[in-house]
N, C-alpha and C positions, 0 to 999 in steps of 0.2 A: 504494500500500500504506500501512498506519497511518505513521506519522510526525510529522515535526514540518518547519514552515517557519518563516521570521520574516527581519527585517529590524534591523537595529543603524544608524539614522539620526537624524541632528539636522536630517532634512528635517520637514514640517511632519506635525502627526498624523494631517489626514485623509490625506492621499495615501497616508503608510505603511499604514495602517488599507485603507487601500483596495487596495494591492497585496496586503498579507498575507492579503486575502479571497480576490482572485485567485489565490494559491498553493495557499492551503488547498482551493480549487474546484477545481484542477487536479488534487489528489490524492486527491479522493473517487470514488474506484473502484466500491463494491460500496455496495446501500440498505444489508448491516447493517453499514455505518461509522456514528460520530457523531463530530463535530467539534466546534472550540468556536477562542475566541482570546483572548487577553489581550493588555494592553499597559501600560508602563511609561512611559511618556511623558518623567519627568525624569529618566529611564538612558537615553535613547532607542531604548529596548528593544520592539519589536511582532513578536509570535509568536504562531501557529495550530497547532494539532495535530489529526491523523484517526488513529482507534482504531479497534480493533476493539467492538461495542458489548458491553456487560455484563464488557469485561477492565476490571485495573486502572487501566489509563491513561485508561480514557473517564472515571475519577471527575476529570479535572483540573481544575481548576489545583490542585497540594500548596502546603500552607501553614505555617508554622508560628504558635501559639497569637496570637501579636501581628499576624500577617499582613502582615510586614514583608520576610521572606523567603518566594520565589516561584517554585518550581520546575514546569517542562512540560516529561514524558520520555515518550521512543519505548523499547520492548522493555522490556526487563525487569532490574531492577537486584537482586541475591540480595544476601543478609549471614546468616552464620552467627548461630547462635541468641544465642550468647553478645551477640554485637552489640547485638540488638535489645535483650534481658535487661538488660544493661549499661545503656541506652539509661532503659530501663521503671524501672530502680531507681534514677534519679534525677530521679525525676518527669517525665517527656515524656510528654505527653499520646499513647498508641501507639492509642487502642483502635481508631484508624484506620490501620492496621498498614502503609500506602503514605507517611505524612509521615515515617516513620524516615530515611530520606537526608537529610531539612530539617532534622531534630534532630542527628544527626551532623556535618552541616555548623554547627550552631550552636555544636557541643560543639568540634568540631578546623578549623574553617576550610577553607581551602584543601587541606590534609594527608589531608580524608576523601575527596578524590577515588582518593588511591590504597587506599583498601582496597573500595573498590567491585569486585565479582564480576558478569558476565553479561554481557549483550548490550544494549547502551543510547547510548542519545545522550540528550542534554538542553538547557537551560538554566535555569541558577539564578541569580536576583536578587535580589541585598543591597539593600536599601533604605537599610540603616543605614549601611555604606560606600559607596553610590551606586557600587555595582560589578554586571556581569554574567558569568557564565564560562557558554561554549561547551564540549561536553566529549562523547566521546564512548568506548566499551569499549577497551579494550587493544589487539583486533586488529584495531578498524575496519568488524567486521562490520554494524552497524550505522551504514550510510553517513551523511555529512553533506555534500551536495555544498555550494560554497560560490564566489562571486563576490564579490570587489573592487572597487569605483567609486570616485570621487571623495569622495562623498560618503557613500556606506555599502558594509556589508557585506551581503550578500543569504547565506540560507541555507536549505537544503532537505533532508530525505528523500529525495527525490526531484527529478532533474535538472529532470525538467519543470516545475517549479515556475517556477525560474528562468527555464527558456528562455521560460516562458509569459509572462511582465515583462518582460524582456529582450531586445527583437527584434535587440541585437548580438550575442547569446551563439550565433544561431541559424547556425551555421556550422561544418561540422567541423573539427576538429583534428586538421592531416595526418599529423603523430605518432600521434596517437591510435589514428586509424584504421589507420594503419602496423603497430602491435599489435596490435589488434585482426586483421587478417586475419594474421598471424603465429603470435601465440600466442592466439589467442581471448580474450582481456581485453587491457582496455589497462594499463598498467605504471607504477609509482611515483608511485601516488594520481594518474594522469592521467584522464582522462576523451575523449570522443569529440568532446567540445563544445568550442567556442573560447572561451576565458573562463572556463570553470569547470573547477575543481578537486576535491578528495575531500577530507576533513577528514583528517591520517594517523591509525594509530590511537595512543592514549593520550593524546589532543591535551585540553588546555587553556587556554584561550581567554581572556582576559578583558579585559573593558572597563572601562574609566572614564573619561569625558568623552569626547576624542576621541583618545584611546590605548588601542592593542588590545596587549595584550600575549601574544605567540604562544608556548606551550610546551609541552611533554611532561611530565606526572606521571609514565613508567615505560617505560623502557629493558628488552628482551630479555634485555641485556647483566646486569642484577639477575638473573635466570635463568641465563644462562649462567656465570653464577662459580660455581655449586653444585658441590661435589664429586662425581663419580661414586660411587655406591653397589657394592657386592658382587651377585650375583647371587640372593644369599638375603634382603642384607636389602633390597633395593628390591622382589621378590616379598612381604615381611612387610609394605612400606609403601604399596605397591599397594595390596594389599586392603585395608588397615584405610584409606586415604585415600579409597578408591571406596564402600566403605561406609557412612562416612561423608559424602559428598558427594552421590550418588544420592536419600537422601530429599528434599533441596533442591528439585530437579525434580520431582514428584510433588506440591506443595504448590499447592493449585490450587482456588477456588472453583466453577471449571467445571469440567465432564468433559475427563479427560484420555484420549487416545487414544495408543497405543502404536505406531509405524510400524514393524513386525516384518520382519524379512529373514531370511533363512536363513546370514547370517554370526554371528563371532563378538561383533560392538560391538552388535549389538541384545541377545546370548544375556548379555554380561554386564549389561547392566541389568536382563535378565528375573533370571538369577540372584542382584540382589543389591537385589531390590523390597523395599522395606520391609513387613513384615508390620502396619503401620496407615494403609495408602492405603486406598482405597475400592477399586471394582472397574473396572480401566482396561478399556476395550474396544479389541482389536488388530485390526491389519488389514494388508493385505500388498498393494501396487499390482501392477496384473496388466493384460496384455493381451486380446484379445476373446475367444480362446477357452484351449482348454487349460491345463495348469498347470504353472508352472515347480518350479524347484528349493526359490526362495524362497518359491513358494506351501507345498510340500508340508511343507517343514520347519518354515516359520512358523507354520503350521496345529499340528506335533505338538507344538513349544514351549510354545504357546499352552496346550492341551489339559493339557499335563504343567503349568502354572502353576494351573487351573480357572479358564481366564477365555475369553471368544469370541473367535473369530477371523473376520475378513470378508474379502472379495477385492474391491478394488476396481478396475474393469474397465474400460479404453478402451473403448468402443461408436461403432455408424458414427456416430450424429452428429457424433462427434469429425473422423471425413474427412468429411460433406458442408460440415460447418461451417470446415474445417480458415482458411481464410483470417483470420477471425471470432477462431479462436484463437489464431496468428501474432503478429496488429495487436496482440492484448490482450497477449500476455505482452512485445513487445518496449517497448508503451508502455509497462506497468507495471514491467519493468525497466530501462527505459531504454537498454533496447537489450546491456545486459549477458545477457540470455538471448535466443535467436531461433529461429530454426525447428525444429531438431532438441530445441527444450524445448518445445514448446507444448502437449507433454502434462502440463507438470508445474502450470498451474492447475487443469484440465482435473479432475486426478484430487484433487490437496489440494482443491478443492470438494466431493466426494465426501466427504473426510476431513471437513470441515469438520460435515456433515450428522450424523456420527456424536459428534466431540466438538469443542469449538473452542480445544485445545490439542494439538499433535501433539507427544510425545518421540520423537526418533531419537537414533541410533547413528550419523550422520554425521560425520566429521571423526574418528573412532576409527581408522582403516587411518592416515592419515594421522599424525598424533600419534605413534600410537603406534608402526608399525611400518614407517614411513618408504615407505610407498605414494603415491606421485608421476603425477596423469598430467600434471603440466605441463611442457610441452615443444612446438616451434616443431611448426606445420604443415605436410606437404608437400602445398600447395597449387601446382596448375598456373601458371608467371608467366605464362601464356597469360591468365590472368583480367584479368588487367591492364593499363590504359592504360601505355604505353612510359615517359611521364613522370614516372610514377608510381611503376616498378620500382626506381629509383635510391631514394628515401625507403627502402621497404621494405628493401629488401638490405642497406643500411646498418646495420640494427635488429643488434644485438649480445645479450648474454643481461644486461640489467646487474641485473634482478633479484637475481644469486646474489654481486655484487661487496659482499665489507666483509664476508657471512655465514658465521661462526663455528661454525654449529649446524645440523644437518640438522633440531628442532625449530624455529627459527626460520623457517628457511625455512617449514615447512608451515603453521605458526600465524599468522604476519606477513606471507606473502606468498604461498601459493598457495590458502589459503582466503579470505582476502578480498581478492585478486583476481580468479583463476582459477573459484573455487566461489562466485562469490556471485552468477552470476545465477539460479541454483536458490534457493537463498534465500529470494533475494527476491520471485519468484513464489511459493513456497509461504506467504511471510508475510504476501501478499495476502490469503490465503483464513484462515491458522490462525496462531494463536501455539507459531510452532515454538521447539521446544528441547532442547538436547544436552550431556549431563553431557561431552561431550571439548572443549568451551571450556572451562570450568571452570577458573577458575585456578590450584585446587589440583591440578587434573589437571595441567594443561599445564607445571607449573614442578614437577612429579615427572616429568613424562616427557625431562626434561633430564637427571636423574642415572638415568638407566636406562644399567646399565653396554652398552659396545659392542657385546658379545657376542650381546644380546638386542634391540638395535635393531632389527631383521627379524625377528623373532622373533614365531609366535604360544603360546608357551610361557606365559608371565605369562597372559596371557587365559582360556587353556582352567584355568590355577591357578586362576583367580579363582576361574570359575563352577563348579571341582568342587567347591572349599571352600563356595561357596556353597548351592548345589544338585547333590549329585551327580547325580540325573538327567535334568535338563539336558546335563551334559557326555556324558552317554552316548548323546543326539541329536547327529548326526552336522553338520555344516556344508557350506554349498553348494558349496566345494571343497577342503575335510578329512574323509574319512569316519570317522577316524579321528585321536584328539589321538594315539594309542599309535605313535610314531616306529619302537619295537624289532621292535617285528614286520616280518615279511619280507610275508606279505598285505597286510597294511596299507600297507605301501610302495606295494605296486602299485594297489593300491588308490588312493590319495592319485595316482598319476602318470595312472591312467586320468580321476579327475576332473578334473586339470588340462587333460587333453589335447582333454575333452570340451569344458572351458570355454574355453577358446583357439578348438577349431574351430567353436563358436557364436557367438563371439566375428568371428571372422573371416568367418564366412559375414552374417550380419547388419549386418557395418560396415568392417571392416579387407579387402575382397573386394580383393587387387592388379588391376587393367586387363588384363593380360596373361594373367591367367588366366581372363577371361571365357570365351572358346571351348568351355573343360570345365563353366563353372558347372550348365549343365542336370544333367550326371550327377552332378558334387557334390550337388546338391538334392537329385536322386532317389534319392540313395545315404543323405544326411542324416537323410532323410524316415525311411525304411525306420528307419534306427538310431534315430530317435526326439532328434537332434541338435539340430535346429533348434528353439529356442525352448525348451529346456532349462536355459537361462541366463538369457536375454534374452528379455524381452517387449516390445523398442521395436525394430521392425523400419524402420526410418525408409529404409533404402537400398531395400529391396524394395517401399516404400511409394509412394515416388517413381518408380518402374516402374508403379507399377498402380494402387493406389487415390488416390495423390497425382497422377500424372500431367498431370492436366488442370490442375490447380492449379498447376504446375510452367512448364507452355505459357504460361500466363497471363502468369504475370508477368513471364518473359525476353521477352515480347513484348509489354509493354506500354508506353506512351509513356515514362512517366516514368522507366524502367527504363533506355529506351535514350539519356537523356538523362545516365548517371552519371556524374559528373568523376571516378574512379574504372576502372568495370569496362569489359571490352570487349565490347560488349555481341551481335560478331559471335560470338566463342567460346561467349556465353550459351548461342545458340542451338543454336550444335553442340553442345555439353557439355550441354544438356536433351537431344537426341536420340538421344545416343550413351548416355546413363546410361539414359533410359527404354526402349532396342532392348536394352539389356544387353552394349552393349559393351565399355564405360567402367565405374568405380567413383569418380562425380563428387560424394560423399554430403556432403566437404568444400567440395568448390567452391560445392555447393548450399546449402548452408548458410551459409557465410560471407556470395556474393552476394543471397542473398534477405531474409537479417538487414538487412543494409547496408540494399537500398534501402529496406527498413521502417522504419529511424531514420529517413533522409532523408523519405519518406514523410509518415509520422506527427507526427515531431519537430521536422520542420528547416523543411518549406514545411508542415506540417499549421495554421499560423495563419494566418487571415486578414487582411486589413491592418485592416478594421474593428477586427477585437482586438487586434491589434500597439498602436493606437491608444488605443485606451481599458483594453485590459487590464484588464478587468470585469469576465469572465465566461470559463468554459474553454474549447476548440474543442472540437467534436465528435467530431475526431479523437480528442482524449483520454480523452472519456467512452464509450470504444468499448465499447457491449454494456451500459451498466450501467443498472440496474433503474432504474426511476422510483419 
């Protein structure tokens, strides 16, 4: 996906020059990337970056006027207007409206990393101090893996950068993987690989000579000292903060595209769309036939805003090809997303077609109203080598140890850990973005009094005051904001009940109720249940149209060679999920992830390359256009 690599070494320039090619080769995914590289020689500073083509970032390297200072950034760095204004009236050359961070950094130093807003990594180099600083967003979403040597620092967007230079890094970390099949990511900036690391988030980095000096520009804890507000005047500062934050996202040389859902965090940005954007086109991700909740309501959103709505649809090549799309999203995540997502390139390619900037309403449940699914797996220890069970077991929850704040938690540690290998497949394809990172959002939704933490009350305020007829569109499990009424009540209870047992029958199926699932179904069917919710049917997939695909791989060599899985239970646990006796959708997922890192990742180099490290594997450029 776009990003950025680079090297921090006092080894000689071609070699550096020559791995940072390597890197950046390793992370060109897609023909519409462009790359480029710079290098600093006496910082011994060498960095590459891949873009998406025609965004901001493909204009790089940012300069400022003397081209003395040298900045190359991944995702997207916001500043409110005043900033820039401020900026412009003391003569800085702006009318290149992307050098504003080089001129802020000229104007406050090191001090302008914290008033940076968005989603970003970089690196900036002083000539004039013979300094570099490493640095990435607040909560890390935008990854910076990173390796230590002797003699330099190696650094990546993307793991495989590294692992691709590296042939000691290529080994797992039994930790790592320990969380990973526990809680589906691995835990406190670890990674899967031996040797590399996560950058944390708010990290600031900086070099001079041969001292790296490692720190944080911004503590949580500056958030968490905020007073609690009243419940009237955090709803007054709600709105006027979201209203004012919202147009930020909408400022966009490209066509922006809207990812519409039928909840409440898509309806208030539709309700509080600035009246001088252009005309977004919306769309809503859909399975191959019928139409869910989210189709039907995003559709009428849409409609009440005057702008299109599209549905974009899994189709079979999505299962003949299903392997094809696996290999791609666990390479290009690095193994942070795996089988049960390999719909989500699949369909942001789709997105991409219509605009090449996607806003969601991602990370709003969270934030704001303390919506959680991170929490351990109950995965069968039958998966596992005996050896192995003792590491796992051990795993504790240390995630939640030292945290203060239930927004902490979600902002710092379950979105970029937990949520980030959707992400970063969909970053692949689109430059995604979401007003609930925002750091005026996220450091108001600390003084949201207690009362309203679970609360979608503030929400449905927003969008009345905004649009009241938006609010009077119903939600995919609120038909209803009007609590008083006695209908509505039931109302509200029959949706939930709906969305539980679609819920359940598509993913959550317990083992021991297989024997009735036939008449569930046919009972579902009739009520019009199934697929009312959810349009990613991955467990009944693996029954039927995944099946073959399923055989394969528990049976194939390299599979059964796992230091890890047991690869006798593989075979039982594929045949008892796909006869429908079992509900294996976790097992299956977690084992066929795994062996695709090792796969792709781990032995995907050759020794040829291990050696010269010149050129990517083929395993890396899985699928990508010539």
């Amino acid at each position: 996906m776009p990003g950025i690599a680079g090297i921090i070494s006092h080894k000689s320039v071609e070699e550096c020059q020559r791995l940072v090619r390597a890197m950046v080769l390793s992370m060109e995914h897609e023909p519409f990337y462009t790359s480029g590289a710079y290098a600093a020689p006496e910082l011994g500073v060498y960095v590459g970056w891949v873009a998406h083509e025609n965004s901001f970032t493909a204009g790089q390297v940012f300069f400022n006027e003397q081209r003395d200072i040298a900045l190359v950034l991944s995702g997207e760095c916001l500043a409110d207007r005043e900033v820039r204004s401020a900026l412009k009236r003391k003569g800085h050359g702006l009318e290149d409206a992307n050098n504003w961070l080089v001129h802020l950094y000229e104007e406050q130093g090191e001090r302008c990393f914290e008033k940076l807003n968005g989603l970003f990594s970089g690196l900036l180099m002083d000539k004039r101090q013979c300094k570099a600083f490493l640095f990435n967003d607040r909560y890390g979403m935008e990854r910076i893996y990173w390796h230590e040597s002797d003699d330099a620092i190696y650094f990546a967007s993307e793991a495989k950068a590294i692992l691709h230079v590296l042939p000691e890094t290529r080994a797992f970390d039994e930790q790592g993987v320990a969380e990973f099949l526990t809680y589906g990511c691995t835990l406190e900036w670890r990674t899967l690989f031996r040797g590399i690391q996560v950058l944390p988030g708010a990290s600031l980095w900086s070099f001079a000579g041969a001292k790296c000096r490692k720190r944080s520009y911004f503590s949580p804890e500056t958030w968490e000292s905020q007073p609690r507000l009243s419940a009237t005047a955090f709803q007054s500062k709600f709105q006027e903060t979201f209203k004012k934050v919202i147009p930020r996202y909408f400022e966009s040389d490209s066509g922006i595209g809207i990812s519409l859902t039928g909840g409440l965090d898509t309806r208030m940005i539709m309700a509080s769309r600035p009246d001088t954007v252009g005309t977004p086109v919306c769309y809503t991700f859909s399975g191959e036939t019928g139409r869910t909740m989210d189709d039907r309501l995003a559709q009428r959103v849409a409609r009440a805003c005057g702008l299109e709505h599209r549905l974009l649809r899994i189709g079979g090549d999505f299962f003949s090809d299903f392997k094809a799309h696996v290999d791609r999203t666990v390479c290009i995540t690095d193994g942070c997303f795996g089988v049960t997502g390999a719909h989500e390139i699949y369909l942001n390619r789709q997105a991409r077609q219509l605009a090449p900037v996607r806003l969601t309403g991602n990370y709003g449940s969270e934030v704001l109203r303390g919506v959680s699914t991170f929490k351990p797996f109950r995965i069968s220890p039958d998966l596992f080598h005996a050896q192995f069970l003792h590491t796992r077991g051990s795993l504790e929850e240390p995630f939640v140890r030292g945290i203060k704040h239930p927004v902490t938690f979600a902002a710092f540690r379950e979105i970029p850990w937990h949520l980030f290998g959707s992400f970063a497949a969909a970053r692949s394809q689109v430059n995604v973005r979401t007003p609930y990172l925002d750091n005026e959002i996220v450091a108001l939704a600390y003084q949201m009094p207690g009362a309203l933490r679970t609360s979608s009350i503030p929400a449905w305020r927003l969008v009345k005051a905004n649009s009241p007829s938006l609010s009077r569109i119903p939600t995919d499990r609120r038909p209803s904001p009007d609590s008083s009424r006695p209908v509505a009540t039931v109302r509200r209870f029959f949706s939930e009940a709906m969305f539980k047992l679609d819920y359940l029958y598509n993913e959550g199926w317990p083992g021991w109720l297989s024997p009735v699932e036939p008449v569930f179904a046919r009972v579902a069917s009739t009520l019009k249940i199934v697929g009312l919710h959810k349009y990613l049917h991955y467990r009944s997939w693996f029954r039927h149209e995944l099946a073959e695909y399923l055989k394969s791989v528990v049976n194939d060599s390299q599979t059964r060679q796992s230091q890890y899985l047991n690869c006798d239970f593989l075979r039982q646990m594929a045949n008892e999920h796909i006869n429908g006796h079992k509900n294996y959708i976790l097992e299956i997922d977690a084992a066929l992830t795994l062996e695709a890192v090792e796969r792709l990742l781990i032995k995907g180099f050759s020794s040829e390359q291990s050696d010269r490290a010149d050129c990517a594997s083929p395993t890396l450029l899985l699928g990508a256009a010539k």
